[in-house]
C-alpha positions in Angstrom: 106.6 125.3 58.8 106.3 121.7 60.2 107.0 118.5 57.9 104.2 116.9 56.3 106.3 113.5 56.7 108.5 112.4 59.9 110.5 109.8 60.3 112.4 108.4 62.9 115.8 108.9 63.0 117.2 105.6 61.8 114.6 105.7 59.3 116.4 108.9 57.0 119.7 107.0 57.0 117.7 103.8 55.4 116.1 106.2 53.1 119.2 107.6 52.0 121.0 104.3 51.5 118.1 103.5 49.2 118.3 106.5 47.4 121.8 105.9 46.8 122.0 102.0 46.1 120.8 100.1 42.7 117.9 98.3 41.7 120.4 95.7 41.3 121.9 95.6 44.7 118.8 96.4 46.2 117.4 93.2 44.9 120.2 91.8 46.1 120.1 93.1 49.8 116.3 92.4 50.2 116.5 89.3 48.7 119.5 88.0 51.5 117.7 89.8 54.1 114.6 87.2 53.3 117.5 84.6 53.8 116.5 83.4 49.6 118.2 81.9 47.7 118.6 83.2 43.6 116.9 79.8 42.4 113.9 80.3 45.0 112.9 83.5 43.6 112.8 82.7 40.5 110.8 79.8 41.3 108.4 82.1 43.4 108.7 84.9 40.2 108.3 82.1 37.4 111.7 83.3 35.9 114.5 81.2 35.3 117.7 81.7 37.9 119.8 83.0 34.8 117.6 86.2 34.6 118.2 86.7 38.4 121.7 86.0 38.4 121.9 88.7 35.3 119.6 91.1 36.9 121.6 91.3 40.1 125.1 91.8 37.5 123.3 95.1 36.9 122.5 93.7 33.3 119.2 95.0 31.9 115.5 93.2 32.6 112.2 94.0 31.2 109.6 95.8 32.8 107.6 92.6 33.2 110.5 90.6 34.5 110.6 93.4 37.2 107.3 93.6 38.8 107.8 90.0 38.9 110.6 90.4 40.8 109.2 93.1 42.8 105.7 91.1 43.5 107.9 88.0 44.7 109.5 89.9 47.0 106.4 91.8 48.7 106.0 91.0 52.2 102.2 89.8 51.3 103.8 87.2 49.3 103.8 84.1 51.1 106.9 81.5 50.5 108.6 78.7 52.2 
């Protein structure tokens, strides 16, 4: 039976570091990767830099506070 999904090789290993990592540090890893600093994306998520800062602690956020995040961080949002 063949795979409905394929992915290159390197691609699993991502997946699986993923899988395996926090929302927290994931936020944090994504948000370094886009060379950002904690105060520009909560000025690009209209949050204050304290709820980042707690956020990437592992502390709890709201749901709201997240898709911010997560909308701030889409590669279709433009900042600079």
């Amino acid at each position: 039976m063949e795979a409905f999904l394929t992915f290159p090789k390197d691609t699993k290993s991502t997946i699986g570091i993923l899988l395996t990592t926090s929302f927290s540090d994931l936020i944090f890893c994504i948000r370094n990767e886009l060379s950002m600093t904690q105060e520009k994306l909560a000025e690009i998520s209209a949050l204050e830099p304290r709820t980042i800062q707690r956020l990437e602690r592992g502390n709890s956020v709201s749901k709201k506070t997240l898709l911010k995040i997560v909308i701030a961080l889409s590669p279709y949002t433009p900042y600079q």
